[in-house]
Legacy VTK file of the C-alpha trace (Angstrom):
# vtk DataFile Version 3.0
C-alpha trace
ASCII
DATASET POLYDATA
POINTS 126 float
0.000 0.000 0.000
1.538 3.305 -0.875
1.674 6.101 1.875
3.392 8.936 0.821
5.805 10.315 3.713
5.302 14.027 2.878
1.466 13.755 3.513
-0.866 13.459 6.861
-4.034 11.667 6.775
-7.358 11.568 8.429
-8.453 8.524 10.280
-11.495 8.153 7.824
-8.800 8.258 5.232
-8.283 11.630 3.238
-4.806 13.043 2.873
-3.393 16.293 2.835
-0.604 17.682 0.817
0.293 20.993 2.519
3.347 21.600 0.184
1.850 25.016 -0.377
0.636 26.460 2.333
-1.858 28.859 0.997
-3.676 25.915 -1.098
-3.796 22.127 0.556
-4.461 19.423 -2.145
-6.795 17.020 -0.808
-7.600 13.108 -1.865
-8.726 10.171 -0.820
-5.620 7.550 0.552
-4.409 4.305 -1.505
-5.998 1.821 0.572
-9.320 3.908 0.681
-9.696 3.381 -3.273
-8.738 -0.043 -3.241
-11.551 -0.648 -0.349
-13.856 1.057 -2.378
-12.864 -1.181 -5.488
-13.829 0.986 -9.105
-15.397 4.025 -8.386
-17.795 5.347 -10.441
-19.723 8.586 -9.144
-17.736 12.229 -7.451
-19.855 14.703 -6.246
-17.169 17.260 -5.997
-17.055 20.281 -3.403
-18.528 23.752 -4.284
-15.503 26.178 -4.914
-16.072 29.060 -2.260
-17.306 27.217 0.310
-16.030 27.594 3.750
-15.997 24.671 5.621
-14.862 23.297 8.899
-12.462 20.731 9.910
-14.193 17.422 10.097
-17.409 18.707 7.858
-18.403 16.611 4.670
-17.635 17.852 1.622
-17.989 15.677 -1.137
-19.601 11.986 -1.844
-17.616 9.208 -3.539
-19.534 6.202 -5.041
-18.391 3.177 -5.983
-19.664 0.005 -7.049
-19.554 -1.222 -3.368
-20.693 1.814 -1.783
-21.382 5.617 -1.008
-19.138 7.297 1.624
-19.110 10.892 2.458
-14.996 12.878 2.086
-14.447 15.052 4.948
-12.358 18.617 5.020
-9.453 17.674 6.944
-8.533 21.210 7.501
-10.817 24.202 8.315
-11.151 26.593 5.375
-12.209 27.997 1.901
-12.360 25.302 -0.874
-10.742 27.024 -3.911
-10.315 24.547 -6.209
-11.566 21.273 -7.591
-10.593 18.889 -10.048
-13.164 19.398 -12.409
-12.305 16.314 -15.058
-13.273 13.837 -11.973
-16.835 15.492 -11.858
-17.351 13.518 -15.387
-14.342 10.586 -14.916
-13.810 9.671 -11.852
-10.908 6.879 -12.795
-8.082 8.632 -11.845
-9.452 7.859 -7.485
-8.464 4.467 -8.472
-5.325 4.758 -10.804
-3.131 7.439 -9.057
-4.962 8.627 -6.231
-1.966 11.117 -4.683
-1.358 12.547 -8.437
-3.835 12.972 -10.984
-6.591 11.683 -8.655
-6.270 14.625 -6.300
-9.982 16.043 -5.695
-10.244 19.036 -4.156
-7.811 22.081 -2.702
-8.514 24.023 0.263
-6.822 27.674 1.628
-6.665 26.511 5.331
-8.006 29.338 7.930
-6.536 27.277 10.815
-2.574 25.664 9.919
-2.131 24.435 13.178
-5.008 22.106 12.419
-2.346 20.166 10.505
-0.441 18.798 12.921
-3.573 16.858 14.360
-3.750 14.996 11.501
-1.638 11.466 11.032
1.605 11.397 9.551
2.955 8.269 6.855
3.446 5.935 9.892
1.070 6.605 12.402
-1.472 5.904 9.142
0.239 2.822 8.218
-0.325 1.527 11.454
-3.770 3.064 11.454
-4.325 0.995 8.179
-2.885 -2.395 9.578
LINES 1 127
126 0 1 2 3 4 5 6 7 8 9 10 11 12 13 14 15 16 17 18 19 20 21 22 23 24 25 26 27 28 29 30 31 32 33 34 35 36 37 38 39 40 41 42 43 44 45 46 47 48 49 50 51 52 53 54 55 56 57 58 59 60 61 62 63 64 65 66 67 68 69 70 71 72 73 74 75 76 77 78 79 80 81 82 83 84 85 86 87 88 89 90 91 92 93 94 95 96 97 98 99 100 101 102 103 104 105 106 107 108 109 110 111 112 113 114 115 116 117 118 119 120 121 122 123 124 125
């Protein structure tokens, strides 16, 4: 299972790439799309939105199920990856790359440090 070390992660697992830290990217983890098997449905976030930490803000069907993806961070959602709206593939094949789903200008930075780093997901995941 691939956990990327420069990422944290959410117990119900979305990760956070906080490489710029005026816009997090946001996705869903490796071993969440390989639970969910072939996904076939986003419901992406609305760009604008502010949101808190821990609110839903987008629904991801697959053929096994509906689950809700939660803002790990508090803050505005300014961008989402609009081709996933229509194909949705990209969850499954590179989830931390071209998969990426939504981005998010945190309000709140020290809310980062509550989430998981690589390790403490791996074991989370195990």
């Amino acid at each position: 299972m691939n956990v990327p070390e420069n990422l944290r992660f959410m117990p119900s697992h979305e990760w956070v790439d906080a490489s710029d830290p005026e816009s997090y990217k946001i996705g869903i983890s490796d071993h969440a799309q390989a639970e969910l098997t072939d996904i076939v449905y986003l419901e992406l976030p609305e760009v604008g939105r502010t949101v808190a930490k821990g609110d839903p803000v987008a629904v991801i069907e697959s053929v096994k199920a509906a689950n809700d993806i939660y803002a790990p961070v508090s803050g505005e959602i300014i961008a989402v990856n609009e081709p996933l709206g229509e194909a949705p593939e990209p969850v499954n094949e590179d989830p931390f790359g071209e998969g990426w789903i939504f981005s998010i200008k945190p309000s709140d930075p020290a809310e980062l440090q509550e989430l998981m780093d690589a390790s403490s997901y791996r074991e989370h995941i195990s």
